[in-house]
C-alpha positions, 0 to 999 in steps of 0.5 A: 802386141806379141807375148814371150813365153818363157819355157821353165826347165823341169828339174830332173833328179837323180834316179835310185838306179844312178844315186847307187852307181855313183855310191859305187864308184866313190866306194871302188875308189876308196877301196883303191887309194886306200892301201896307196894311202897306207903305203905311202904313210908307212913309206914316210914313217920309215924315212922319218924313223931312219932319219931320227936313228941316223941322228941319234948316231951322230949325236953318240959320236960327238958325245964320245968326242967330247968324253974321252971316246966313252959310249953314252950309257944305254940303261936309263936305270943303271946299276952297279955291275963293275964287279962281276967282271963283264963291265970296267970300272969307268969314270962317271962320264960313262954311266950317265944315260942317254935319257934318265929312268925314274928308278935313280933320278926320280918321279919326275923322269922316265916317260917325260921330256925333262928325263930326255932333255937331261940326259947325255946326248940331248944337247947334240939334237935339241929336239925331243922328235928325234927319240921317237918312231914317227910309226910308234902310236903309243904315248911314249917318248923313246922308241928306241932302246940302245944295243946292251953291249954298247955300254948298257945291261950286261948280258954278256961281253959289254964295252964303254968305250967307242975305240973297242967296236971292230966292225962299226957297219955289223954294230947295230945301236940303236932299235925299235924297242916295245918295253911294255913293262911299264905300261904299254902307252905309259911306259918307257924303255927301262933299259938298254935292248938285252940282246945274249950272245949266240948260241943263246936262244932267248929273246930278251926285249921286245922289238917294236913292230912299228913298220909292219912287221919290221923294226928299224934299227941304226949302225954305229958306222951311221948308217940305218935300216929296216930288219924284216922279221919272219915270224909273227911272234917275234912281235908278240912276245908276252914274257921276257927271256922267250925261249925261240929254240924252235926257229931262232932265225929272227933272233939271229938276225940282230944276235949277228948285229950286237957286238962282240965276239960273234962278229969279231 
């Protein structure tokens, strides 16, 4: 009778020496795909933000199809500013705002979906996803603030009308806008993005810094871009109206962009 003997195999474990090399290799890795990561996140964010503002154009120039050619209302908190002779006396039509501020309409609006859904271009998107900057982390639900001489806040030349914008490509609409005044992650854009004329050296609002030191921003042709700022403290302003008189080549950048008679 003959006996089979069946060898057992010795498990072998991984040394201390291969355990770090292999720790080494997942970290080199990671160290690797990390900035691809971030730079493809970053690439989205900025296709879904131009898509949102190329939209939002869209929704402006049905608005004003629909009423008389007037330009939606940019300052979620009008006032009355007919009588200092920067803005015509229009119909209601054209001081009802893109999205509704708490300042007139209540409570219950400024940083809610209530306040966008009743305000005057909602009904063209039927979507609340399209008034916020997919690069915006904070809570708020409108990342945009609307060009003040496009029927906003009247700090300098402000029309109402679409048929009076001249070059429609330099005519930027919309922008990245970070309003901390409200709250930085509570707040909403109280209103529309104060941009003065040149040769003013002011910054008004505060740009969002939500595509890595740059900020979208859409043109009333409906076209929509990135605008790269060159100094960091273009993105930290601590105060409005900041005097930039130093080195305004940021704030020349989007003064070219507003309207008006610097472009016209």
């Amino acid at each position: 009778m003959s006996v089979h003997v069946t060898a057992v195999k010795k498990r072998v474990a991984f040394t201390l020496v291969e355990l770090l090399v292999v720790i080494a290799i997942i970290a080199l890795l990671i160290a690797i795909l990390l900035p691809v990561l971030k730079k493809a996140k970053e690439a989205a964010n900025r296709t879904i933000c131009l898509s949102n503002l190329r939209q939002l154009v869209m929704a402006y120039h049905l608005y004003a199809g629909d009423n008389k050619n007037f330009i939606p209302m940019g300052w979620p908190d009008p006032s009355d500013q007919t009588g200092n002779g920067l803005r015509e006396a229009p119909p209601a039509t054209a001081f009802y705002p893109w999205f509704l501020g708490t300042q007139i309409y209540g409570a219950g609006y400024g940083n809610t979906e209530l306040a966008i859904k009743k305000g005057s271009v909602y009904k063209y998107l039927n979507s609340i996803k399209v008034f916020k900057c997919a690069g915006d982390t904070g809570l708020r639900l409108v990342s945009y603030g609307q060009n003040c001489y496009l029927n906003g806040e009247t700090f300098g030349p402000t029309i109402n009308k679409a048929s009076k914008i001249k070059h429609s490509a330099l005519t930027y609409l919309h922008i990245d806008e970070h309003d901390f005044r409200g709250g930085d992650e509570f707040g909403y854009n109280l209103g529309s993005f104060a941009i003065r004329p040149m040769p003013d050296t002011r910054w008004v609002d505060y740009v969002g810094n939500f595509h890595g030191m740059a900020s979208g921003v859409s043109f009333w042709d409906g076209h929509a871009d990135i605008i790269k700022w060159d100094l960091r403290t273009t993105i930290f302003f601590s105060a409005n109206d900041t005097d930039v008189s130093g080195d305004p080549r940021d704030l020349r950048k989007i003064q070219k962009l507003r309207g008006g008679v610097e472009v016209d």
